[in-house]
Each structure stands twice: as C-alpha cells, then as structure tokens.
mmCIF file of the N, C-alpha and C atoms, coordinates in Angstrom:
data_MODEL
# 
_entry.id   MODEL 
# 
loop_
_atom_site.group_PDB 
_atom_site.id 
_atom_site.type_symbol 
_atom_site.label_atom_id 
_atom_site.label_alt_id 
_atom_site.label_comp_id 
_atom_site.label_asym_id 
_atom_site.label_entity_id 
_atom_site.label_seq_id 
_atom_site.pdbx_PDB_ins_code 
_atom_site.Cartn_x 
_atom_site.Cartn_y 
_atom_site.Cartn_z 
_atom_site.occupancy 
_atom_site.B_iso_or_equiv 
_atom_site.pdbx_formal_charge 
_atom_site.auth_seq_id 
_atom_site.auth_comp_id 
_atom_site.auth_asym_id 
_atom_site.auth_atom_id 
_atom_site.pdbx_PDB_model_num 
ATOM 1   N N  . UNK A 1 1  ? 24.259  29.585 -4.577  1.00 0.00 ? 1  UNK A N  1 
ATOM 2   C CA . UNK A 1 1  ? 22.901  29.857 -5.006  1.00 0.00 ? 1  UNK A CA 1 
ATOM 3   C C  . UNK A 1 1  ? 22.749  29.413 -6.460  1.00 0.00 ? 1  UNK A C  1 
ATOM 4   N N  . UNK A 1 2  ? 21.366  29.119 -6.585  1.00 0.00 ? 2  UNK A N  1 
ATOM 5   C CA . UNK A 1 2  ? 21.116  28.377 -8.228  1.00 0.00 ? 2  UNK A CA 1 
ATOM 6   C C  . UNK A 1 2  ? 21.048  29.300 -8.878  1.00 0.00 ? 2  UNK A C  1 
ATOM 7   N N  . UNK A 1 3  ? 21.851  29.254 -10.650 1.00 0.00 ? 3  UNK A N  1 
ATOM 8   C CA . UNK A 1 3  ? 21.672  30.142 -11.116 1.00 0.00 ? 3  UNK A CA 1 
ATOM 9   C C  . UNK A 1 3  ? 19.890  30.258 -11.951 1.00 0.00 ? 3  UNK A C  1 
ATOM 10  N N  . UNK A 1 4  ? 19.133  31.335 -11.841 1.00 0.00 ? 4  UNK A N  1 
ATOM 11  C CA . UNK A 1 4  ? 17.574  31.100 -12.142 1.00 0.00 ? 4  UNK A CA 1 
ATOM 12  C C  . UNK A 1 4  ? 17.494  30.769 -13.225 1.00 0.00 ? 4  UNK A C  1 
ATOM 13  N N  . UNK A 1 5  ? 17.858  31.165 -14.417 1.00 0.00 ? 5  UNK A N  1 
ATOM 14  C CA . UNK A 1 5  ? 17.636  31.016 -15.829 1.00 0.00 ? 5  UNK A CA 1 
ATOM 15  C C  . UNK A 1 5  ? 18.260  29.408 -15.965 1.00 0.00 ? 5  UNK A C  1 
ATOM 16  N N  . UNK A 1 6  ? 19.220  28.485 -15.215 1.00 0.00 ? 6  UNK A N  1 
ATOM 17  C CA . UNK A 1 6  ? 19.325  27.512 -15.343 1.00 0.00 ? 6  UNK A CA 1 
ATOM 18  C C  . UNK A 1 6  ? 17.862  26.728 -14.665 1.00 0.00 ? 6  UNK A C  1 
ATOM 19  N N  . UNK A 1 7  ? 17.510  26.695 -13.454 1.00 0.00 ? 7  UNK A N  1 
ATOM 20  C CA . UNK A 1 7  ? 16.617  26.241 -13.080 1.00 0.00 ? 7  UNK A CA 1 
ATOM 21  C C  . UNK A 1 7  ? 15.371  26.174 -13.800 1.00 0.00 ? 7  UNK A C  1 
ATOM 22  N N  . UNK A 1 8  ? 15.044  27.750 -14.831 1.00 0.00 ? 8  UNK A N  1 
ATOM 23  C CA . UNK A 1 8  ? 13.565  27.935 -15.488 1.00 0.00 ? 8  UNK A CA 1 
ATOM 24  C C  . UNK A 1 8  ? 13.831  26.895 -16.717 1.00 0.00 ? 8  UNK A C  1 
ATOM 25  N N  . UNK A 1 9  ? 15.122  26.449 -17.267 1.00 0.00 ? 9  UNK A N  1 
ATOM 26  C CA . UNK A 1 9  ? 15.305  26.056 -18.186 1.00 0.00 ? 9  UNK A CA 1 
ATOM 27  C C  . UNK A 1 9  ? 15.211  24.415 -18.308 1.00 0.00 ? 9  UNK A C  1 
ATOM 28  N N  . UNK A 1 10 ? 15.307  23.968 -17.204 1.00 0.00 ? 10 UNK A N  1 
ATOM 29  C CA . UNK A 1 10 ? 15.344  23.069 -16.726 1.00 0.00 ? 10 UNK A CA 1 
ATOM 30  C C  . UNK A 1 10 ? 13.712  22.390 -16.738 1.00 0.00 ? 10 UNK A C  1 
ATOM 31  N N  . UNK A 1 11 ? 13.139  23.212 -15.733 1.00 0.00 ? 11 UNK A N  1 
ATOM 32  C CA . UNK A 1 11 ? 11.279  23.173 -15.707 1.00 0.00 ? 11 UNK A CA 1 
ATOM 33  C C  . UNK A 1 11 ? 11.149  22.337 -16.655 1.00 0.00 ? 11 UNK A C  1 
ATOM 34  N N  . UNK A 1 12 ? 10.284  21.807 -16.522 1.00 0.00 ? 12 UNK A N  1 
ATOM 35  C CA . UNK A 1 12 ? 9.307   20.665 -17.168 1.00 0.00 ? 12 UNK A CA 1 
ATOM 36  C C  . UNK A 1 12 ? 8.375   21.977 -18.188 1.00 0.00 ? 12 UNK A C  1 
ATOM 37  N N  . UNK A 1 13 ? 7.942   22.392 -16.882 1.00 0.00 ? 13 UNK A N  1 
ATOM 38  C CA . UNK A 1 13 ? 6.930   23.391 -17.976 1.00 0.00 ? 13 UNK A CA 1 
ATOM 39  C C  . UNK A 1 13 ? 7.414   24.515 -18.861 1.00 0.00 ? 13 UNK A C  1 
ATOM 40  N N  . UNK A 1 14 ? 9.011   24.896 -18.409 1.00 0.00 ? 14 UNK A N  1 
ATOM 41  C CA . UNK A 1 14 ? 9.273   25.637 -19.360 1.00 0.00 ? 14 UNK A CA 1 
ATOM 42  C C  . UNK A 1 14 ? 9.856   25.243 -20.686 1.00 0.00 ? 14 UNK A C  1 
ATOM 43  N N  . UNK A 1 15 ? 9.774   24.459 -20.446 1.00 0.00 ? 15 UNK A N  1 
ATOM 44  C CA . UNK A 1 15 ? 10.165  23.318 -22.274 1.00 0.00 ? 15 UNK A CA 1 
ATOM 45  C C  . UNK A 1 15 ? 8.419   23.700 -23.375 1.00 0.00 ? 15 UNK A C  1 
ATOM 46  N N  . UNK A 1 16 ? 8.801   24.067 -24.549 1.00 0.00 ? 16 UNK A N  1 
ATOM 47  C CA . UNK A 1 16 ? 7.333   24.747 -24.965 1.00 0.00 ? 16 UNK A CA 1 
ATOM 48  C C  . UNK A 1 16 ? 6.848   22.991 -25.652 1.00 0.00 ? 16 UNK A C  1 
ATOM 49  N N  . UNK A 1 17 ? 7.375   22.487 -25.801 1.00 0.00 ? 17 UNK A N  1 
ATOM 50  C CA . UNK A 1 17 ? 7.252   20.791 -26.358 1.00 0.00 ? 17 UNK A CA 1 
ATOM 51  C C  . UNK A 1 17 ? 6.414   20.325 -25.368 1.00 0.00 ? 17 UNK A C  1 
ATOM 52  N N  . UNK A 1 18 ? 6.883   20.165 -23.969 1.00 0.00 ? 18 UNK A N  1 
ATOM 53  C CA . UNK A 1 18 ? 6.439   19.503 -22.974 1.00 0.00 ? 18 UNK A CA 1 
ATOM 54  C C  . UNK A 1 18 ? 5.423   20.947 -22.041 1.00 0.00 ? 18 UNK A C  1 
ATOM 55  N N  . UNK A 1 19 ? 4.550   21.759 -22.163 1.00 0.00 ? 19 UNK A N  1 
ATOM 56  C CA . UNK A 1 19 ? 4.012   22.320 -21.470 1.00 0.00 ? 19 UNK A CA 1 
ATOM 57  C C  . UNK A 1 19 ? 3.393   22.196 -20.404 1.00 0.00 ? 19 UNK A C  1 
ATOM 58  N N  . UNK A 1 20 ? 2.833   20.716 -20.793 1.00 0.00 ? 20 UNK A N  1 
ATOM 59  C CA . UNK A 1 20 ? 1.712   19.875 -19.788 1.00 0.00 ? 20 UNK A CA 1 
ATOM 60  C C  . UNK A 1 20 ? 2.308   18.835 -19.235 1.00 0.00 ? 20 UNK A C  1 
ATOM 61  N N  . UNK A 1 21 ? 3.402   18.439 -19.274 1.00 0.00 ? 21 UNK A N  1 
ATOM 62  C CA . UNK A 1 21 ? 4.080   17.531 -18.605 1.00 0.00 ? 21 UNK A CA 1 
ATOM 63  C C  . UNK A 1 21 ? 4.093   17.035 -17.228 1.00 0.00 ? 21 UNK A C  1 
ATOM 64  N N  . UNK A 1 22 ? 4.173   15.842 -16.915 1.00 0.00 ? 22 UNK A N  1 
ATOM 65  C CA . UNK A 1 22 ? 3.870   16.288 -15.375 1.00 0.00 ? 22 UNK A CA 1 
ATOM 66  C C  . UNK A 1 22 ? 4.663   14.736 -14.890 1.00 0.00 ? 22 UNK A C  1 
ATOM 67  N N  . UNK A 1 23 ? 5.851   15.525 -14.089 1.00 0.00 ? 23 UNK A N  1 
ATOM 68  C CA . UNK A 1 23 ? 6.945   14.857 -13.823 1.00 0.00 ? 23 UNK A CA 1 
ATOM 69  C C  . UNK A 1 23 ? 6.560   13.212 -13.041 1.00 0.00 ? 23 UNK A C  1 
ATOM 70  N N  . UNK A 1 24 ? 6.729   12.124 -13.383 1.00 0.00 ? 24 UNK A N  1 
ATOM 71  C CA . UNK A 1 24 ? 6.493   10.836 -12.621 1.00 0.00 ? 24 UNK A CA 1 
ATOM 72  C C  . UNK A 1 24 ? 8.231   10.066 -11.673 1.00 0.00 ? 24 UNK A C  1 
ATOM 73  N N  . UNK A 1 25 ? 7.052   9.360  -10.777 1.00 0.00 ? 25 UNK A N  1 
ATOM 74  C CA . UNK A 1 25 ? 8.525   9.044  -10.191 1.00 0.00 ? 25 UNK A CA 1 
ATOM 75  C C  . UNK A 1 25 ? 8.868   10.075 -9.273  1.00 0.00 ? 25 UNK A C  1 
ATOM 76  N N  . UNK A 1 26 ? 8.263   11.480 -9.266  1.00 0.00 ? 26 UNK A N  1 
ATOM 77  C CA . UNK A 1 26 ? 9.210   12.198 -8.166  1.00 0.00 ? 26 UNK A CA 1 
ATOM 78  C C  . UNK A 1 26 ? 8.607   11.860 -6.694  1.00 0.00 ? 26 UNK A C  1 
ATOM 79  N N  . UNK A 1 27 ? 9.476   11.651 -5.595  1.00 0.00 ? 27 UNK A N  1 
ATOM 80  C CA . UNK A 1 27 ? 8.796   11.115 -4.192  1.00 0.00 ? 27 UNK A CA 1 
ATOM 81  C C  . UNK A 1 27 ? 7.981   12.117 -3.126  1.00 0.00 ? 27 UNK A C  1 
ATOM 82  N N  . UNK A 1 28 ? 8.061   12.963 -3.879  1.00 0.00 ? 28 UNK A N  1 
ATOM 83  C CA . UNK A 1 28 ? 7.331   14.407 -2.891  1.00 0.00 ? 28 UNK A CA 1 
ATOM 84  C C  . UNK A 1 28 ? 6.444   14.496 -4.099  1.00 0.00 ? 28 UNK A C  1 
ATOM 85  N N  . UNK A 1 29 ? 6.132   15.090 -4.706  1.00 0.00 ? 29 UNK A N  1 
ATOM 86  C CA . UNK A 1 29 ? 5.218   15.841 -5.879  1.00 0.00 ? 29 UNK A CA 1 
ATOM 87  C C  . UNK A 1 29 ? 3.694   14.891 -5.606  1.00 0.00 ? 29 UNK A C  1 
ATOM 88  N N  . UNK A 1 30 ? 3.492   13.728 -6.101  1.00 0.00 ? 30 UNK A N  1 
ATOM 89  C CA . UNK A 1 30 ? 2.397   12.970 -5.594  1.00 0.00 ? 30 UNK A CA 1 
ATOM 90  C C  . UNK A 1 30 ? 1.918   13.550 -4.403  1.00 0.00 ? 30 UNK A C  1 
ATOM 91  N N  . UNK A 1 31 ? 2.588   13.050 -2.832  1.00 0.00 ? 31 UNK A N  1 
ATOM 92  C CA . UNK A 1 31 ? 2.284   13.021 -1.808  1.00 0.00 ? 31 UNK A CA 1 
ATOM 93  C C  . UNK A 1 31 ? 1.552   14.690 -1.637  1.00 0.00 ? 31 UNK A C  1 
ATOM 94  N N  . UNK A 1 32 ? 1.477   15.043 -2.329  1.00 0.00 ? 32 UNK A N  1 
ATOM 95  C CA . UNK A 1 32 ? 1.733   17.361 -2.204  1.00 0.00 ? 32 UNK A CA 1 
ATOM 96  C C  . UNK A 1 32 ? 0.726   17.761 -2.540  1.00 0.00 ? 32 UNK A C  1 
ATOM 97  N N  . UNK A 1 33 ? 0.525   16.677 -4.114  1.00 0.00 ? 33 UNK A N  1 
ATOM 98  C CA . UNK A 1 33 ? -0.889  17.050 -4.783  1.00 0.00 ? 33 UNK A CA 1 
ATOM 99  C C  . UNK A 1 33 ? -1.854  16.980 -4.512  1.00 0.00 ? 33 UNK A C  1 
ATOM 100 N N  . UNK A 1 34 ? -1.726  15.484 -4.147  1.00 0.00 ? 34 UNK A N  1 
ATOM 101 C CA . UNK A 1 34 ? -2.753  14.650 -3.157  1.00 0.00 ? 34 UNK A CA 1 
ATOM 102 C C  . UNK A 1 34 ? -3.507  15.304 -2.078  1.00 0.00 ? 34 UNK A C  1 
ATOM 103 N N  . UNK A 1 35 ? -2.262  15.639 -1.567  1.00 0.00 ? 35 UNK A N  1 
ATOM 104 C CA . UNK A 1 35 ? -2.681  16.430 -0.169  1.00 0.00 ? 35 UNK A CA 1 
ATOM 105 C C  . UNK A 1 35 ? -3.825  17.741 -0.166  1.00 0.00 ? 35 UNK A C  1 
ATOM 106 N N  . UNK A 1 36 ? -3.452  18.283 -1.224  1.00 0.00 ? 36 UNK A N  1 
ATOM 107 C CA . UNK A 1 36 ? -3.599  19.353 -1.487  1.00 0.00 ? 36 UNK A CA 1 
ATOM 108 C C  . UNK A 1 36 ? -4.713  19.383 -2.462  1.00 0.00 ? 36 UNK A C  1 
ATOM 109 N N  . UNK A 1 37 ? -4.922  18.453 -3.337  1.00 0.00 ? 37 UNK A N  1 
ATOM 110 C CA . UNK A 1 37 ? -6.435  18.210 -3.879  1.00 0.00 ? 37 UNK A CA 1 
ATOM 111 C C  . UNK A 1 37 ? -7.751  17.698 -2.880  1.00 0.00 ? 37 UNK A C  1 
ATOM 112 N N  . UNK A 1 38 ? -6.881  16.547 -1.991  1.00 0.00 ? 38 UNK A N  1 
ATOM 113 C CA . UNK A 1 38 ? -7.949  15.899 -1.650  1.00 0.00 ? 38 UNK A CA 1 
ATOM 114 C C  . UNK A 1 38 ? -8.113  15.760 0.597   1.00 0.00 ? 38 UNK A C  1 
ATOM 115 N N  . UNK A 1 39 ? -6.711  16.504 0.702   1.00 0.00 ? 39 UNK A N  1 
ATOM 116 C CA . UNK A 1 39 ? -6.801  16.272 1.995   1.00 0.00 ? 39 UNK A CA 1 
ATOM 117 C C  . UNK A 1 39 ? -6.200  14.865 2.406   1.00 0.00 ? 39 UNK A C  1 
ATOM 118 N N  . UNK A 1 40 ? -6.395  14.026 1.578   1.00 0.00 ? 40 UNK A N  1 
ATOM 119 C CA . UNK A 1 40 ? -5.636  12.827 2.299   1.00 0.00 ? 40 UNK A CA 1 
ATOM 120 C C  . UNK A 1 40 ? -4.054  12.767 2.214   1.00 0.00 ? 40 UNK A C  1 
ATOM 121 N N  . UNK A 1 41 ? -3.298  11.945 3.255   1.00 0.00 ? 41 UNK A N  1 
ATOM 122 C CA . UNK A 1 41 ? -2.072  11.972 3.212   1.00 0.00 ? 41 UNK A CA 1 
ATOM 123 C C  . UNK A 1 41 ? -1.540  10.359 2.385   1.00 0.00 ? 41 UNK A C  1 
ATOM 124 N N  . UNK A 1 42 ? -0.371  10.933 1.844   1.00 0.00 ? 42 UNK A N  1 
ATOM 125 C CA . UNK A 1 42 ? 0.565   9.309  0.772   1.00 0.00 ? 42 UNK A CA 1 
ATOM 126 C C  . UNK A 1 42 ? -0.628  9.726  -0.487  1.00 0.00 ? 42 UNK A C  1 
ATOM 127 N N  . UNK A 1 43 ? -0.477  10.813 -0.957  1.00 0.00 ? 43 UNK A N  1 
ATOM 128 C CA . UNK A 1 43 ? -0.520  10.131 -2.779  1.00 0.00 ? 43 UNK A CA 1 
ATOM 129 C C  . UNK A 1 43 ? 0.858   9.347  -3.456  1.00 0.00 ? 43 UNK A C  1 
ATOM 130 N N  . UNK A 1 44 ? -0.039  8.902  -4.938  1.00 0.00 ? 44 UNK A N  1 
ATOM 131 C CA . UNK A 1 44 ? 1.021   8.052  -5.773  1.00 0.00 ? 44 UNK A CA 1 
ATOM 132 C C  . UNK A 1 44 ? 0.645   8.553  -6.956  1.00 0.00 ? 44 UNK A C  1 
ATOM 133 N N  . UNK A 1 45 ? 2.006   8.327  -7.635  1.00 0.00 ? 45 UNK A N  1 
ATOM 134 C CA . UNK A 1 45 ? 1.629   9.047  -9.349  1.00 0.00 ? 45 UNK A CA 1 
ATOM 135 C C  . UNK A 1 45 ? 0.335   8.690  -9.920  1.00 0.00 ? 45 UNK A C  1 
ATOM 136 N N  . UNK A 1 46 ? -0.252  7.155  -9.932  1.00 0.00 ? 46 UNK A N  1 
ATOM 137 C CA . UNK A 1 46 ? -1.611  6.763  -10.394 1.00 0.00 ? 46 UNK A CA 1 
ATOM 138 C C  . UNK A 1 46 ? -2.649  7.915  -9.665  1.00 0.00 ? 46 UNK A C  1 
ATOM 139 N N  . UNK A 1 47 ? -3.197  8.083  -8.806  1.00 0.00 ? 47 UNK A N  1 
ATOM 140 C CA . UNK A 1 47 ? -3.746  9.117  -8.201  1.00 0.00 ? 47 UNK A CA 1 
ATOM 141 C C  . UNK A 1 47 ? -3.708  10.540 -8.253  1.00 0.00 ? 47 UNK A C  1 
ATOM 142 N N  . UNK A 1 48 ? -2.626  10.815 -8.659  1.00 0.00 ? 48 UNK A N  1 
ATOM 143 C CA . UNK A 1 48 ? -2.218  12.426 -8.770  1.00 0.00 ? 48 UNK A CA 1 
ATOM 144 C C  . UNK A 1 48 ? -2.772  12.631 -11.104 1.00 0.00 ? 48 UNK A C  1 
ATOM 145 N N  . UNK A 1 49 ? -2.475  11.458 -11.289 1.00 0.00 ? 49 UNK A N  1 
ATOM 146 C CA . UNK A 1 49 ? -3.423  11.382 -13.054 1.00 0.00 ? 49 UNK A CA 1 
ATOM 147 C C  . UNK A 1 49 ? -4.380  10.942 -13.142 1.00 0.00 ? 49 UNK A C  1 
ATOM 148 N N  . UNK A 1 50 ? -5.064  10.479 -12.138 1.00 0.00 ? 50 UNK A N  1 
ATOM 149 C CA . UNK A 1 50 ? -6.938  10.676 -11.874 1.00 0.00 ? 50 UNK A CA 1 
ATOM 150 C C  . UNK A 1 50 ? -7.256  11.934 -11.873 1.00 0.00 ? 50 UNK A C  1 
ATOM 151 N N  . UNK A 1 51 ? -6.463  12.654 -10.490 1.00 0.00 ? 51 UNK A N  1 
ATOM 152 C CA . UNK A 1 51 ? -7.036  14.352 -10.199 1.00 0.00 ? 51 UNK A CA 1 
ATOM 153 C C  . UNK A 1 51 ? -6.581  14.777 -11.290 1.00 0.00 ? 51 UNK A C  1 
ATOM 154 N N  . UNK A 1 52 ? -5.838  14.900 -11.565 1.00 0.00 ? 52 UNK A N  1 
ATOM 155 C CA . UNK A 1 52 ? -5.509  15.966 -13.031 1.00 0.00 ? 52 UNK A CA 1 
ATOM 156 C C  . UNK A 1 52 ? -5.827  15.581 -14.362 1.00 0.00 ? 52 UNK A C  1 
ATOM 157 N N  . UNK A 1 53 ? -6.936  14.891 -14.401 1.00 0.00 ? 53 UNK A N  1 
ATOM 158 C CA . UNK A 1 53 ? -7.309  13.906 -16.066 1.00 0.00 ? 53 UNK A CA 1 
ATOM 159 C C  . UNK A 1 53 ? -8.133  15.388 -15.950 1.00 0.00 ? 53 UNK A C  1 
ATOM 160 N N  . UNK A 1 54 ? -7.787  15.660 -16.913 1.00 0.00 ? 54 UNK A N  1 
ATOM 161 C CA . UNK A 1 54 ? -8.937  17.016 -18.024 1.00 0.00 ? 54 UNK A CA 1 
ATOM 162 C C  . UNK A 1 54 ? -10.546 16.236 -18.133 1.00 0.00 ? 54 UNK A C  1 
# 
C-alpha cells in the first residue's frame, strides 16, 4: 500500500508553487476531463486548456 503523505507530496496541487498546475502528457487525465466537461469521448491536452482557460 502507498504510503499517503508520500503520494499528497507528490500532487501537483500539493506543491504551494505549483497550485494550479495541471499535469500535460498524462494519457487518461485529458480523455476524463473531456468526458466529463463535455460528454464527448478522446480528449487531448489542447482541449482540456480551452475548458479550463479562466
């Protein structure tokens, strides 16, 4: 089992530098967001920083 405090430490978001960070390149995370913003299936990092542009 993972130890937790390694994993939180790890986080993207738990780095106080990088709060808003938002991991590229990962092969699931796109496809998830996507899904999950817009209903369609196969997002890509370009698409997943359209939906999430502030």
């Amino acid at each position: 089992m993972r130890n937790l405090e390694t994993t939180r430490l790890r986080s993207p978001a738990a780095h106080p530098r990088r709060s808003g960070a938002l991991p590229l390149g990962d092969l699931h995370l796109p496809v998830q967001v996507g899904y999950a913003l817009t209903g369609a299936q196969g997002g890509t990092d370009e698409q997943v920083l359209q939906l999430l542009e502030p």
